[in-house]
N, C-alpha and C positions, 0 to 999 in steps of 0.2 A: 611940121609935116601934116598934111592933109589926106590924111586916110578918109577911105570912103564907107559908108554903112554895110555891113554884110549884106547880099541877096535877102528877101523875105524868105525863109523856111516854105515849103510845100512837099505835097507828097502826090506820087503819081500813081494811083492804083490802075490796076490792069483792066482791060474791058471787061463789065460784066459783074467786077466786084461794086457791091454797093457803100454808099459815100458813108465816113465816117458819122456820126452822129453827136451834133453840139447840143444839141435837148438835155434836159436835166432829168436825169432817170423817175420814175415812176417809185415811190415809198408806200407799201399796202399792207395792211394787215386783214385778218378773215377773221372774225370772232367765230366758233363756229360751238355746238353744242351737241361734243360727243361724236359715235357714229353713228348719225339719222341719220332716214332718205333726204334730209332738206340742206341739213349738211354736207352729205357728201355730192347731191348737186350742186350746191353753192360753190363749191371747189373745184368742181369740176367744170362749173363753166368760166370761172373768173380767171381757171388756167387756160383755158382754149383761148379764152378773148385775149388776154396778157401775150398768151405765144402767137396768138395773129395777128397784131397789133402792134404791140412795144416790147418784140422778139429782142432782148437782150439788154433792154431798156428799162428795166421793173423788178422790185424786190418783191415778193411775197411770204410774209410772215401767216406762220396757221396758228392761231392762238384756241385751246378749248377752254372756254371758260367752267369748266367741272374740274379740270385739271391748273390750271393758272385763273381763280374766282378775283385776286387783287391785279391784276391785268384790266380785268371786265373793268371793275370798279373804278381804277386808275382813269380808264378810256371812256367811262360813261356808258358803258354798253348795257341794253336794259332788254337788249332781244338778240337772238342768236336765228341767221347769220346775218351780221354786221359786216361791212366792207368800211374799214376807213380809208381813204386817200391821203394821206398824211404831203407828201408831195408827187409835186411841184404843187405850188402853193394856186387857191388857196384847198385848205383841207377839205375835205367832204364826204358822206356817209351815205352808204345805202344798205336797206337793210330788205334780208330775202334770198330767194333761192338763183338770184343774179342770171336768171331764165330769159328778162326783157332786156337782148342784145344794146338796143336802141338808148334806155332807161339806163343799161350801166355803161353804154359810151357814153353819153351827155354826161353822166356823176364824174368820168373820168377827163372829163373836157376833150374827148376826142370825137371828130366828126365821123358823123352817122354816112356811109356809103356803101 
């Protein structure tokens, strides 16, 4: 008997809805130290960017290193605030009040526009 291969699977979304997304999510954590003003802009902008950027695509972990110090340690954190990219690969760290837009797209490998 000579059956034939099912159709390819697809999906039709509606006008307007945006396309699924095959990217490999974004893995972040925020070292942050306590609540200072440096901290709590560090958070505050790494969430703006995150939500206008890689809007459903990004975990953010808040780690305070006063409160979790073998986290710091574990992660090599030796200044607070810290940004690790853990993924998509490869990893990479910025550290500061995540204020230069420009400075934490390039860390995040996303282009600057």
């Amino acid at each position: 008997m000579n059956k034939k291969p099912p159709p390819p699977s697809s999906t039709v979304l509606p006008p307007g809805w945006p396309e699924a997304s095959t990217e490999e999510p974004y893995v972040l954590s925020l070292f942050i130290s306590g609540i200072t003003p440096r901290s709590t802009l560090a958070l505050t902008n790494i969430k703006r960017i995150c939500e206008a950027r890689l809007h459903g695509r990004y975990t953010l972990e808040v780690i305070d290193i006063y409160q979790q110090p073998q986290l710091a340690s574990a992660n090599q954190v030796v200044a607070a605030p810290t940004l690790i990219k853990k993924s998509p690969s490869p990893a990479k760290r910025l550290i500061g009040d995540m204020s230069d837009e420009g400075k934490v797209l390039s860390g995040l490998d996303l282009s600057v526009s």
